[in-house]
C-alpha positions in Angstrom: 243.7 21.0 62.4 241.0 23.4 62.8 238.2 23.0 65.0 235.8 21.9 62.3 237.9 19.2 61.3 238.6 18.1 64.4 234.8 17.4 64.9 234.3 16.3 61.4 237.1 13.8 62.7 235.2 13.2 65.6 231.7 11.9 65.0 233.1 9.9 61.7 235.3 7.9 64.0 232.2 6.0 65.5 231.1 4.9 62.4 234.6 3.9 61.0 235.0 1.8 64.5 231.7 0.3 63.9 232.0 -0.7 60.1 235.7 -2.6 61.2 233.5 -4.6 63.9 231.0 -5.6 61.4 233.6 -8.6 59.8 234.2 -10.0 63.4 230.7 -9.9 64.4 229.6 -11.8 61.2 232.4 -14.7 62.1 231.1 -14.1 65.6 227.4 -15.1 64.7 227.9 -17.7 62.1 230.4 -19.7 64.5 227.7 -19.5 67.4 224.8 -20.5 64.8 226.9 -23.6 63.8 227.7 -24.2 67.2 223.8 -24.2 68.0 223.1 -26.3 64.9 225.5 -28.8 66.3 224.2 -29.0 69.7 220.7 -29.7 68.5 221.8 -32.4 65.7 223.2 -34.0 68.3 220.5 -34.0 70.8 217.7 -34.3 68.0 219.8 -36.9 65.6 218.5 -35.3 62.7 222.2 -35.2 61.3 220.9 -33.7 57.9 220.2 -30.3 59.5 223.4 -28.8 58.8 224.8 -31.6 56.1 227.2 -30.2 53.3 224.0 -30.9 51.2 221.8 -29.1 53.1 224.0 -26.2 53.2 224.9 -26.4 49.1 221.2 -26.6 49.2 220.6 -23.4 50.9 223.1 -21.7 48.9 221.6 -22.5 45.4 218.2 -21.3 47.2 218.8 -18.1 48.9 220.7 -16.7 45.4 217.5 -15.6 43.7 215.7 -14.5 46.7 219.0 -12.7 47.1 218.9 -11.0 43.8 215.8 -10.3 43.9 216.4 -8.2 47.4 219.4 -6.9 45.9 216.5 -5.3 43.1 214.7 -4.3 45.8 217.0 -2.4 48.0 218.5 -0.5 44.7 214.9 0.6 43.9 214.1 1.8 47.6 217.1 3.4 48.2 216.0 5.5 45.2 213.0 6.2 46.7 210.5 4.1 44.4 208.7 0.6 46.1 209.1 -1.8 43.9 206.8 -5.0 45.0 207.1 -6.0 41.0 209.7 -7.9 41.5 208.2 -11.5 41.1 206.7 -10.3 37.8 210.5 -9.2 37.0 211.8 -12.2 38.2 209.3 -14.4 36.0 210.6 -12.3 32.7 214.2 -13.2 33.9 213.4 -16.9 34.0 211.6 -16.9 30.7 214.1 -15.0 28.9 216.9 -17.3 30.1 215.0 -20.5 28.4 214.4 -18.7 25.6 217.3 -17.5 25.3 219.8 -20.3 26.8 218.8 -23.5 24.7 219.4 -21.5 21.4 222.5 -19.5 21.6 224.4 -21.3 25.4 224.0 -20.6 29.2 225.5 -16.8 29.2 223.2 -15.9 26.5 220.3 -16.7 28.6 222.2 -14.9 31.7 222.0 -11.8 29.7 218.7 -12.2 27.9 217.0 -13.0 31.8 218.8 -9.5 33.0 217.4 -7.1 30.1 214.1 -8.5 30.1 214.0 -8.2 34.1 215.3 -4.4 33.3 212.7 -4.3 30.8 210.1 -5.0 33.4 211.8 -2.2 35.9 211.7 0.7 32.8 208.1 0.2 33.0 207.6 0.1 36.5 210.4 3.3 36.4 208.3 5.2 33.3 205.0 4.5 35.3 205.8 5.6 38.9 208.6 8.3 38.0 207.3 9.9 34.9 203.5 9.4 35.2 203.6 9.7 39.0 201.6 6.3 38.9 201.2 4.7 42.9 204.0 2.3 43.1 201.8 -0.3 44.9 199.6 -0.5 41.8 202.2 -0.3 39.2 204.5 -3.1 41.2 201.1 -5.0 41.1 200.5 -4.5 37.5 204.2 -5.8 36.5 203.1 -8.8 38.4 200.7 -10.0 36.5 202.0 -8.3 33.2 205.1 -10.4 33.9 203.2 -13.8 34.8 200.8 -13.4 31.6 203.0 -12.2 29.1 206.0 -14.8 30.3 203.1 -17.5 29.8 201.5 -16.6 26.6 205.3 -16.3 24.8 205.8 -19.2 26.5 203.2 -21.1 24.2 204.8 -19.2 21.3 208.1 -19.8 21.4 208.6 -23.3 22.6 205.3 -25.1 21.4 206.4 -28.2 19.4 209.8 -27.6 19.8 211.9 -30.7 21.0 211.6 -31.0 24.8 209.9 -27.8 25.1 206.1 -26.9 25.5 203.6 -24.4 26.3 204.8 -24.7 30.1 208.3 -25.2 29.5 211.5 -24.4 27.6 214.1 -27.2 26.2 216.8 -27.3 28.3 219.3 -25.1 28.4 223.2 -25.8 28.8 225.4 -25.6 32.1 226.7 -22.5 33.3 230.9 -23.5 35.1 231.0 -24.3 38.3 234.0 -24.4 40.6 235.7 -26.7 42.9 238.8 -26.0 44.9 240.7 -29.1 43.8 242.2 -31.1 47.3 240.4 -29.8 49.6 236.3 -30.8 49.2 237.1 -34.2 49.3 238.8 -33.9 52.6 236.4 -31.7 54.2 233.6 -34.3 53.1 235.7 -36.9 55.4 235.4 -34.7 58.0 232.0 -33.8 58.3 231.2 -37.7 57.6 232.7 -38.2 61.2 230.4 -36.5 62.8 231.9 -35.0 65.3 230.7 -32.3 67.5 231.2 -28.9 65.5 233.9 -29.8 63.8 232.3 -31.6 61.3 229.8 -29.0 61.1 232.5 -26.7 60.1 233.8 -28.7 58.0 230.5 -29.1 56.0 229.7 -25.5 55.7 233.2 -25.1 54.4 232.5 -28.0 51.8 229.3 -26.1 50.7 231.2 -23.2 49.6 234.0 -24.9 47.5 232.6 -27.9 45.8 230.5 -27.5 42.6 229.9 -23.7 43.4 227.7 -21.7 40.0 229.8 -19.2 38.7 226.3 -17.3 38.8 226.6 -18.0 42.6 230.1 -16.1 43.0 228.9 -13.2 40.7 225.9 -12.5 43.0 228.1 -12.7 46.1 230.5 -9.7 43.9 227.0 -8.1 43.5 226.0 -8.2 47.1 229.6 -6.6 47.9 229.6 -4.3 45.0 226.0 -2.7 45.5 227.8 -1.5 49.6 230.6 -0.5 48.1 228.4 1.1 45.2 226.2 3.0 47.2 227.6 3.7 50.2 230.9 4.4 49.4 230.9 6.8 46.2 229.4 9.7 45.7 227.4 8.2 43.3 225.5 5.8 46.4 225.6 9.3 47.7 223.3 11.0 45.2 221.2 8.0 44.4 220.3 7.5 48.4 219.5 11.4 48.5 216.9 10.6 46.3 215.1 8.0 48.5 215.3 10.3 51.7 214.7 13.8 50.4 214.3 14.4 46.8 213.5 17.7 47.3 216.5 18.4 49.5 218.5 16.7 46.3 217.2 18.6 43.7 218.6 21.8 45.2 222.2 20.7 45.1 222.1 19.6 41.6 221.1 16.3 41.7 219.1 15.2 38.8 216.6 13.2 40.6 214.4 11.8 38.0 217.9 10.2 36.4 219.1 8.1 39.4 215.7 7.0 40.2 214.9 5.7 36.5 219.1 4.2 37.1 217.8 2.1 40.7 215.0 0.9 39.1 216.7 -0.2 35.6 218.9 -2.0 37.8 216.2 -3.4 40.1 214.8 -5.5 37.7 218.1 -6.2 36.0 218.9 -7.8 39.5 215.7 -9.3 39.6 216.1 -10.9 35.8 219.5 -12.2 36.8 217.5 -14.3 40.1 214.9 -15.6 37.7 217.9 -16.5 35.1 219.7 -18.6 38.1 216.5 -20.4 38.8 216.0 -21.5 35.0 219.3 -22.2 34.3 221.7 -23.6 37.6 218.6 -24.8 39.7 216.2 -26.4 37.1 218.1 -26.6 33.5 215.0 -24.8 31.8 212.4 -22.4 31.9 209.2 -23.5 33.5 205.8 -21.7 34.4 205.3 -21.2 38.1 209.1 -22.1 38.7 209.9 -18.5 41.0 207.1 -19.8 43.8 206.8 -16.1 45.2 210.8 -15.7 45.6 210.1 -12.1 44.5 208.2 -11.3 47.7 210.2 -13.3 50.0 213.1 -11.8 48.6 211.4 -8.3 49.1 210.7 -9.3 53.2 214.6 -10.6 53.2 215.4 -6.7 52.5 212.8 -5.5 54.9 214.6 -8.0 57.1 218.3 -6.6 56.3 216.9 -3.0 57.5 217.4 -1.9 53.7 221.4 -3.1 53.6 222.9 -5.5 51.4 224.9 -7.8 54.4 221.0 -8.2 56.4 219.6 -8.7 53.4 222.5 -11.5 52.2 221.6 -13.2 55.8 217.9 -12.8 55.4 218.1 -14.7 52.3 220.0 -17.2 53.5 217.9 -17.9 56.3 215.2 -17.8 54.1 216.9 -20.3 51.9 217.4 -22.5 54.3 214.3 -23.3 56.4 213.3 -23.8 52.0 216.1 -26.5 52.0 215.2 -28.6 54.8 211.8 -28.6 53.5 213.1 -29.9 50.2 215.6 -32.4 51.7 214.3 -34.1 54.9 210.8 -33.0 55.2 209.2 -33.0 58.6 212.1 -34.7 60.8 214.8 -31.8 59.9 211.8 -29.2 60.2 211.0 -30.5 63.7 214.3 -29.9 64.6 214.4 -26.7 63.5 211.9 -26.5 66.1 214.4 -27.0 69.3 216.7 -24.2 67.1 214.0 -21.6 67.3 213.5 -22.2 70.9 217.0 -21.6 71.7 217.3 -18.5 69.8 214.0 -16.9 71.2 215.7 -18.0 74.7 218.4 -15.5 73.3 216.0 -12.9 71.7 214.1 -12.7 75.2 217.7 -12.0 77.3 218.5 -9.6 75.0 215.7 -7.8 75.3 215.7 -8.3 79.4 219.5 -6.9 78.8 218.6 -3.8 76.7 215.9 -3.0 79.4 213.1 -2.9 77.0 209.1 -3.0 77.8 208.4 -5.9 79.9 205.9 -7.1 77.5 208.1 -7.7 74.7 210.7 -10.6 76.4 207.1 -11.9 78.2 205.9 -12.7 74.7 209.2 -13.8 73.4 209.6 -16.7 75.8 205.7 -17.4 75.4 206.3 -18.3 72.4 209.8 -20.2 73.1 207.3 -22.2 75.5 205.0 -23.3 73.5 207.3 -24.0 70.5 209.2 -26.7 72.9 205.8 -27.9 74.4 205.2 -28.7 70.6 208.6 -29.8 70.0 208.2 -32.5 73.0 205.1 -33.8 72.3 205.6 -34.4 68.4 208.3 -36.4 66.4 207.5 -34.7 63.1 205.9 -31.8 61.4 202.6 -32.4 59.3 203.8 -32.2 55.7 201.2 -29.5 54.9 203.1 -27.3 57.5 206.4 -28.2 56.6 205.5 -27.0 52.9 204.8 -23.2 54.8 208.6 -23.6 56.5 209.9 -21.2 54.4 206.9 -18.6 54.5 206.2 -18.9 58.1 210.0 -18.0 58.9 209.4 -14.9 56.9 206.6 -13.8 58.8 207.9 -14.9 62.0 211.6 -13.0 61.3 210.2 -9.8 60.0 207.8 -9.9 63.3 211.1 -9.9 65.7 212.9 -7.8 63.8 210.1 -5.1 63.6 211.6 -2.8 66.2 214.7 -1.9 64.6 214.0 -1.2 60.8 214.1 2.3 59.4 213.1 2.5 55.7 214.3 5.5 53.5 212.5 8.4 54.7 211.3 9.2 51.1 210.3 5.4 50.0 207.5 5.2 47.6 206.8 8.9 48.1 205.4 10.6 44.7 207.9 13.0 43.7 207.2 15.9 41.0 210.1 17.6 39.3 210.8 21.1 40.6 208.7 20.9 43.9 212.0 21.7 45.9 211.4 25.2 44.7 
């Protein structure tokens, strides 16, 4: 082997070590976060904190602000900021109700994907072609999407049975998919009670009883979009575009064409989020139904450092803290209290470990302080703060995770054809 291979070798065997430890890592952090939900049903008693319910819950939650990430990260990884994806995700819930109650469920799947991707061809013709800012043009799509969704709205299902001006009849089931003999048993299990196990046992019942098949194609989407883009030179190309068009454009690569591609499929993604939400989580289309999952699902990529696994986790977490809200109100959320001081009681000894400014661990466990002196001297959380779980987590986890995000170097930068030469 020559001596350029042999350093090619070389500094691609890191990366090839790291990617194998990623799996075990994953196992490694979801065990110990069961293990900590556990330890603080236990001491707390709020046993609905990680019930098989909850955790169906969360799953049925975090799959739109998932997909609408997913939209996200394709657009930015191209290059183009695309904050338009609530407006995208509004068109994807309007054209699954309009589309689902007349011609069946996967009608409306596909209908809520092309009018997302209609939504991302305008943001793409408006920031690519017309060099428009892509703050102003992901703002525009916003409330494009919200007033055009609502005015068709009024069209289309006015006076039709079940429907009306803020709603769409109901539209048909999409499958959904139990693994026959063994979600019954698990269910005993986590009925016990016991210490971790049944926790196990519950989180395994969340993922084979009565799971969407819209659920398991957004999982194949999460996996498909790293396999996708960072293993073909396709990925290759489309990612050049988001870090240095210019550099692109000189080796061949058409860089108008793969940014008008992210974005087309940004909003597809988006679309298919707002088609979950109208047809597996409410039956129907109704106005105001997405409740800013666009923008959470946008900080869940900001959270995920631009990558589809961190941004699958941010959405879950995401999902989540929305879950307890929905199921068990204050007492759950006031748990969730004793979980964050635990983890910030990690966060700070990490950051003690890694040697890092003094300041930054000092803070940390400030705030892991007074969290517990609130968690001690209260038995539940007001219901107007429980209502901001989900919001206040997103603010909260994009604070701590501040330090170690790097967004594509080229990201929402105005690029002109031919200004490589």
């Amino acid at each position: 082997m020559s001596a350029t291979g042999l350093q090619v070798g070389t500094e691609r065997e890191p990366a090839t070590t790291r990617r194998r430890r990623i799996l075990p890592r994953a196992l490694l952090a979801v065990a110990g976060l069961l293990f900590l939900l556990s330890l603080v049903r236990v001491i707390t008693g709020a046993n609905d904190i990680d019930s098989a319910g909850t955790l169906s819950a969360t799953i049925g939650l975090a799959v739109p602000i998932a997909m609408a990430g997913l939209g996200g990260l394709w657009a930015e990884r191209a290059g183009v900021v695309n904050i338009g994806l609530e407006g995208m995700l509004i068109l994807g819930t309007f054209g699954a109700g309009w589309a689902g109650y007349q011609w069946g469920a996967w009608a409306g799947v596909v209908a809520g994907v092309l009018l997302g991707a209609i939504g991302g061809l305008v943001h793409a013709v408006a920031t690519i072609t017309f060099g428009v800012d892509h703050i102003v043009s992901g703002v525009a799509i916003n409330i494009l999407g919200l007033g055009a969704t609502q005015y068709l709205a009024a069209v289309a299902f006015e006076g039709v049975p079940g429907g009306g001006s803020t709603q769409s009849p109901s539209v048909p089931d999409l499958p959904a998919l139990t693994v026959p003999g063994v979600a019954d048993g698990l269910g005993t299990i986590a009925d016990k009670q016991w210490f971790f196990v049944s926790d196990v046992a519950a989180a395994l019942r969340a993922l084979t009883d009565n799971v969407s098949v819209l659920t398991i194609i957004a999982v194949l989407l999460i996996i498909g979009t790293y396999i996708i883009l960072w293993r073909t030179a396709f990925g290759l190309r489309l990612r050049s575009c988001g870090e240095n068009p210019a550099a692109a454009e000189t080796l061949g690569v058409n860089v108008y064409k793969y940014k008008y591609i992210a974005v087309l499929v940004s909003g597809g993604m988006a679309g298919l989020g707002g088609a979950f939400l109208a047809i597996v989580a409410s039956s129907s289309y109704r106005d105001g139904q997405t409740g800013g999952r666009g923008f959470i699902g946008l900080a869940a990529m900001i959270f995920g450092n631009w990558r589809p696994g961190g941004l699958a986790a941010g959405a879950g977490l995401f999902g989540y803290t929305d879950a307890l809200r929905l199921r068990s109100g204050g007492t759950s959320v006031h748990a969730l209290l004793l979980v964050l001081v635990f983890l910030m009681v990690v966060i700070a000894a990490w950051q003690i470990y890694r040697k890092q400014p003094p300041i930054r661990p000092i803070v940390t466990g400030g705030f892991a302080a007074l969290i517990l002196i609130w968690f001690l001297l209260t038995d539940v959380v007001p219901a107007d703060f429980t209502g901001m779980t989900p919001y206040v987590a997103t603010l909260l986890v994009l604070a701590l995770a501040s330090q170690r995000l790097r967004m594509p170097a080229a990201d929402g930068v105005i690029y002109r054809r031919g200004e490589a030469g």
